[in-house]
C-alpha positions, 0 to 999 in steps of 0.5 A: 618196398618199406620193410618193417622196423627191427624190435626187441619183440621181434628178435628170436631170443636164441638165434641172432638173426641171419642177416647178422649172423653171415656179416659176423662170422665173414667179419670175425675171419677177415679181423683174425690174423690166425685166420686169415692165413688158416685153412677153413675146415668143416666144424661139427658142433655134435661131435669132434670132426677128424681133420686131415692136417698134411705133414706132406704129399702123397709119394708118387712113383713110376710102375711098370704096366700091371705093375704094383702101385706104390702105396703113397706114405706121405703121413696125413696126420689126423688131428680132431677138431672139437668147438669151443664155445666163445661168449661175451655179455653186453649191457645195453641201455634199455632206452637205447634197445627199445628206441633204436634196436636197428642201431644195436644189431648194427653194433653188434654187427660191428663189434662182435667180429673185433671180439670174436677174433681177438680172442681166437687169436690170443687163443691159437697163438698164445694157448691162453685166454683173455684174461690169461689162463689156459685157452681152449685148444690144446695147440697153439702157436708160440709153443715152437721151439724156433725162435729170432730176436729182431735185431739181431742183424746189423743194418750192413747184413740185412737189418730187421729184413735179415732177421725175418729171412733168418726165420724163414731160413729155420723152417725151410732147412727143416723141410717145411714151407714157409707161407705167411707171417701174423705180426703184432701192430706194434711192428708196423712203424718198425718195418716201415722204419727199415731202410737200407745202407742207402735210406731204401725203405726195405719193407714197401711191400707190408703197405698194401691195403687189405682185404677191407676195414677191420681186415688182419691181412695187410701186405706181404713180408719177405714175399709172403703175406702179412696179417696183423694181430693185437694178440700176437704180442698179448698186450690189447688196448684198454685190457688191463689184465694183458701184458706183453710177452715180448712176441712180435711176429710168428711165421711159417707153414701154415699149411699145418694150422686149420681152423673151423666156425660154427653157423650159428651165433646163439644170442640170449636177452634178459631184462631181469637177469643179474652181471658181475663186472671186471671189478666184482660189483653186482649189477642188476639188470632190472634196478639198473634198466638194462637189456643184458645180451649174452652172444656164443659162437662155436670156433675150432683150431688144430695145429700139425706140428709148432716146429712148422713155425718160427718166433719172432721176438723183440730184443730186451729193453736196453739191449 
């Protein structure tokens, strides 16, 4: 059965449609390394929704029958997770909406998840927000106090693959777990580099395809899984505001890091409305026949402890 065209009119001018609005979100976690290696936890977009972040299990012990019960004070921490709105406004060829309107929710589609989670991701690792002020969440992932610089190893004593082990050293011997590991793109060719003594490539495993196109998760790295950011290192292709920080890679429990989204994406359509642009001119939607569309979504994220974590560093030019 023909079903019938998608048109400007047609389209409620408060809520993405639902055929787009699952694909976005499931999209938006695949392309986040963060949340690729998160735990989902429900968000409430009234009000702030405790989450239990574990800091350890429960302690269990043997009793005698009729015994008293060991109370278990393992230390669930409670940390509160609120959504922060994410928004992004798109000119659109007024043209281009009205003749192909399919084709731009298809955009949309394609385009919003790679926006969503490139700035939760700079959000949750560096604490900032795109254009480099201060992010939405309190907590944020570069803020631990343990810190590798790669290249630190001679290739006799492990190389680049002895510097990652030395990180997970430094979480381990502080009693967390050690479970993943999100890295910048631009470790990729590095890892894929690094050979043994003998010319072995050391890192095969971080090969492995992903969970689908556009998907952060990519393989494994010392044993564990490895997720792919451009926001790992700040630096983002064709943002001129960006710079790299120098980060290349931040592992540890991820355990303690929890992540929520909210249901819906809320769009909003204007015909008339005015923009500023990166360089502060004002543009107008009406002289200029544009279709202006303001898309928000509600994402949360809370951190149990940064020490849970390690950073990996690039060594300084020359060095």
């Amino acid at each position: 059965m023909a079903t019938d065209p998608i048109t400007l009119s047609s389209v409620d001018p408060t809520f993405l449609p639902p055929t787009i609005v699952g694909p976005v979100f499931e999209k938006s976690v695949e392309g986040s390394a963060v949340m690729s290696l998160a735990r989902p936890v429900p968000l409430s977009m009234s009000a702030q929704t405790a989450v239990p972040v574990p800091l350890d299990v429960p302690q269990a012990d043997w009793v005698s029958e009729g015994g008293r019960k060991p109370l278990g004070t393992g230390g669930n921490d409670i940390k509160y997770m609120s959504g922060k709105k994410i928004a992004v406004l798109i000119p659109v060829s007024m043209e281009v909406a009205k003749s192909n309107a399919a084709g731009l929710w298809s955009q949309l589609e394609r385009d919003l998840p790679t926006a969503f989670a490139r700035a939760f991701d700079m959000a949750t690792i560096h604490g900032k927000n795109m254009k480099g002020g201060t992010g939405p969440f309190q907590d944020y992932l570069a803020a631990t106090s343990k810190s590798v610089t790669l290249g630190t190893n001679a290739q006799a004593a492990g190389g680049i693959w002895g510097d990652f082990v030395d990180g997970m050293e430094e979480v381990i011997d502080d009693d967390w777990d050690y479970t993943g590991t999100v890295a910048d793109n631009r470790l990729k060719p590095k890892l894929l580099k690094a050979t043994s003594t003998t010319g072995e490539p050391l890192f095969v495993e971080t090969r492995q395809p992903g969970a689908g196109t556009g998907a952060a998760l990519q393989g494994e790295l010392i044993g564990e899984p490895l997720a792919y950011s451009r926001s790992v290192s700040g630096k983002l292709r064709r943002q001129s505001t960006s710079v790299d920080t120098g980060l290349r890679a931040i592992g540890g429990d991820w355990s303690q890091a929890a992540y929520g989204v909210g249901m819906d994406i809320s769009v909003k359509l204007s015909r008339e409305a005015t923009y500023i642009d990166e360089d502060g001119g004002v543009h107008s939607a009406f002289q200029e026949n544009l279709v202006l569309l303001l898309a928000e979504a509600y994402y949360g994220f809370v951190l149990g402890d940064p020490d849970a974590f390690v950073k990996y560093v690039a060594a300084p030019a020359g060095s």
